[in-house]
C-alpha positions, 0 to 999 in steps of 0.5 A: 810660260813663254815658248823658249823657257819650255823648249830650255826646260824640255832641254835640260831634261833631255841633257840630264836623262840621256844616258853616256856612253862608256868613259864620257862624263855624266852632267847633273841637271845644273851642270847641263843646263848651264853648259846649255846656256854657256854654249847658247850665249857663246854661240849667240855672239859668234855663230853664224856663217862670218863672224870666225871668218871675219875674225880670222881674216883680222888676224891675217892682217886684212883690216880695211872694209875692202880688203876683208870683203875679198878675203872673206869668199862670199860675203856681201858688203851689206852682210860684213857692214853688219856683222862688223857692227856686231863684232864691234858691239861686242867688244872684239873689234875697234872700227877707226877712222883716218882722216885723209882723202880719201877717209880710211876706215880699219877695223882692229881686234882687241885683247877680248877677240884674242880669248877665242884663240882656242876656239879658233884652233881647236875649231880648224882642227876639227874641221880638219880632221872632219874634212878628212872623216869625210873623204875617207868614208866617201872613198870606202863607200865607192870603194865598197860599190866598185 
């Protein structure tokens, strides 16, 4: 048995043993293990550190190598270079080509990268009620020192 079924296994036993708290629903073994799966393969697609941001950057308006490489803070062209070969490969952006000189090189989302847009907003307002979690404590605990 190869080393990532047993680390699955090992997985789904612990999700299906663990016990909830009040008022949070139980998973079953097959319900676990297929949210297991599910979160993995989403996670798989669009996790990372740029691909959301590449994606929101998209929505924006950015479209142009370039200009996703300023707006993305950070990110080097080698790394968008691949990250768009991802997106594209997997059907949420079109990359197109416009002859001229010089050659102008867009990239477009597709109807597929707009089925994350609930995603996307549900991840920024956890982000932002987390940024604000954070700040909070941090302010209590040096509160609490002074």
């Amino acid at each position: 048995m190869a080393e990532t079924d047993v680390q699955e296994i090992q997985q789904t036993a612990e999700c299906a043993a663990k016990s909830t708290p009040v008022g949070r629903a139980v998973m079953g073994r097959s319900e676990c293990s297929a949210a297991l799966t599910a979160v993995g393969d989403a996670l798989y697609v669009i996790g990372g550190k740029w691909k959301l941001r590449i994606i929101i950057a998209l929505t924006e308006g950015f479209t142009r190598f370039n200009e996703l490489q300023r707006r993305v803070d950070g990110i080097s062209a080698r790394v968008l270079s691949n990250e768009l070969k991802d997106l594209e490969l997997n059907g949420f952006l079109v990359r197109t080509v416009q002859a001229g000189s010089p050659v102008a090189v867009e990239y477009i989302l597709t109807d597929y990268a707009d089925t994350l847009k609930d995603v996307l907003q549900s991840l920024r307002e956890w982000g932002t009620m987390h940024r604000t979690n954070i700040k909070n404590r941090m302010r209590a605990a040096s509160q609490a020192t002074s």
